[in-house]
C-alpha positions in Angstrom: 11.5 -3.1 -32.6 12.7 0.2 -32.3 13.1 2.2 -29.1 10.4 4.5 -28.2 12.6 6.5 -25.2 15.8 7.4 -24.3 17.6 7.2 -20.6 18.9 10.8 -20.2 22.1 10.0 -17.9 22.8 13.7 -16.9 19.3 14.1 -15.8 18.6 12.5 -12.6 16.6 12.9 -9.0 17.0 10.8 -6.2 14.4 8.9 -4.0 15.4 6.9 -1.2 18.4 6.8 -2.5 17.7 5.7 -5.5 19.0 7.4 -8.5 16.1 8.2 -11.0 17.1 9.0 -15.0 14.5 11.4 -17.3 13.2 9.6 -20.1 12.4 11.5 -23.4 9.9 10.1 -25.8 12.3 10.1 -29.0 9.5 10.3 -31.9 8.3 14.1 -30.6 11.4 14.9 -27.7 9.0 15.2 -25.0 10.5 14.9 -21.6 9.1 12.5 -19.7 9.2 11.5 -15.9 11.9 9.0 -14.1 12.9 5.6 -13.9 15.4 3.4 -12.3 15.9 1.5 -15.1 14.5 0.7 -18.2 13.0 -2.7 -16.8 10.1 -0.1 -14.9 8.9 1.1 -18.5 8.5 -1.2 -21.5 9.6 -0.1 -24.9 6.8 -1.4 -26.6 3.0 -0.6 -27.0 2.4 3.9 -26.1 3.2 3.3 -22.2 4.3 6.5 -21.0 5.7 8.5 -17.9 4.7 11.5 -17.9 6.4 14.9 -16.6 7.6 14.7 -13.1 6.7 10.9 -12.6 8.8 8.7 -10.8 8.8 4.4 -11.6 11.1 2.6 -9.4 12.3 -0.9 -7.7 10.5 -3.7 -9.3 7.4 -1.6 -10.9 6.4 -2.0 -14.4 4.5 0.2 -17.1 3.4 -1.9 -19.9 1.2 -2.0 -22.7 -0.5 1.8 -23.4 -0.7 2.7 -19.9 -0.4 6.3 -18.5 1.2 7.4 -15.3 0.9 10.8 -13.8 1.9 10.1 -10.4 4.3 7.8 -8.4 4.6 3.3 -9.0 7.0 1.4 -7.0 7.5 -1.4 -5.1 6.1 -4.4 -6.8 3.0 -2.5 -8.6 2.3 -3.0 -12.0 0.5 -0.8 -14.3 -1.0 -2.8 -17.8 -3.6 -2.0 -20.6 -5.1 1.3 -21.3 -5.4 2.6 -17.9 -4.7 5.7 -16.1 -2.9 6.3 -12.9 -3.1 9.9 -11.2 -1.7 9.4 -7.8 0.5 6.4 -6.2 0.7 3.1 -6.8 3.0 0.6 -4.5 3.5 -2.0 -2.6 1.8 -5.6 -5.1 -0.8 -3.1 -6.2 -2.6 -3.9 -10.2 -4.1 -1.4 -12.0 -5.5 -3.3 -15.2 -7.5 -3.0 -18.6 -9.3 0.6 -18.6 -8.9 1.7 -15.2 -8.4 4.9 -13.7 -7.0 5.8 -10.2 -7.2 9.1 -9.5 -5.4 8.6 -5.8 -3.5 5.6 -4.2 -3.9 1.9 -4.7 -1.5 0.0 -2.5 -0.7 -3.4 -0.5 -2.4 -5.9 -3.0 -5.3 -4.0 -4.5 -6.4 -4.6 -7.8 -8.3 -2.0 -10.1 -8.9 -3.4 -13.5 -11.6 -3.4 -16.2 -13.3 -0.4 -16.7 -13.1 0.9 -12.5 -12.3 3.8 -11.5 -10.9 5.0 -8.5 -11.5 8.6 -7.0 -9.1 7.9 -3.2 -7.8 4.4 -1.5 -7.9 1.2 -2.2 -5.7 -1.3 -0.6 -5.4 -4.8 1.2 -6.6 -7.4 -1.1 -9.7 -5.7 -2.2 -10.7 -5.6 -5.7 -12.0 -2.9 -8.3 -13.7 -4.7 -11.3 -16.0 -3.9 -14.0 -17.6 -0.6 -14.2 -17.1 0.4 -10.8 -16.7 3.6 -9.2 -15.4 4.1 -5.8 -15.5 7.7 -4.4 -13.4 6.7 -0.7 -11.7 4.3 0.3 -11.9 0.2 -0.1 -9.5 -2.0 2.0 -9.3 -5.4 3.5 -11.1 -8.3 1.2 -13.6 -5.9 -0.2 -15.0 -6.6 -3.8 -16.3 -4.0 -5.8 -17.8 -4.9 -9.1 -20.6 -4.1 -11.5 -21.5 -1.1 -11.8 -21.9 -0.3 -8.3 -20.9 3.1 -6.7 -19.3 3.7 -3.3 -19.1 7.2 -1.4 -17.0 6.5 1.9 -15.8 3.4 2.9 -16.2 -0.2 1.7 -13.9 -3.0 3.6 -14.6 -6.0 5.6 
């Protein structure tokens, strides 16, 4: 299998004192955000970092996953979803979903959720869920159930 991005060596940021390397999509040249290494964004499938994002430590973008935003730590980003915001700590965004804020500690957001501010702890986002707040602690969001404020336990 081919490639699908390059590591631009003489164009880098720091974070934490990390030294991040630009990535450019080699079938169209588009620039892409920063990685660590090449282990935080898989070659294969249309995963991609896009603009000014940052991947670092043991994160990983797989599959056809789209990050506008920050992932490290331990996240990991898989499927078809969408990530606006930050993603850290053992945090999963899965299948379809969409976090349009910050899902840390070991949150999961998967299926078809979608995630409009915090979730974090071990709560879980599943099936066609929308959360509009924040969810923490062992909350389970699932269905098609809405939340505006705050679900945790």
């Amino acid at each position: 299998m081919a490639d699908k991005y390059a590591i631009l060596p003489n164009d880098t940021v720091q974070q934490g004192g990390v030294t991040l390397y630009r990535i450019q999509r080699l079938s169209d040249g588009v620039l892409g955000g920063y990685v660590a290494s090449g282990d935080n964004l898989a070659q294969a499938g249309n995963c991609f970092l896009l603009g000014h994002s940052r991947a670092y430590g043991n994160a990983r973008i797989t599959d056809n996953a789209q990050v506008s935003g920050t992932v490290y730590g331990d996240a990991a980003i898989s499927g078809d979803s969408q990530v606006n915001g930050q993603v850290y700590g053992q945090a999963q965004i899965q299948g379809s979903a969409i976090v349009n804020g910050s899902a840390y500690d070991q949150a999961v957001v998967k299926d078809s959720a979608k995630l409009y501010g915090l979730a974090y702890g071990h709560s879980v986002m599943e099936g066609n869920c929308t959360v509009f707040g924040e969810v923490y602690g062992t909350a389970v969001i699932s269905g098609n159930e809405i939340v505006f404020g705050s679900r945790g336990s």
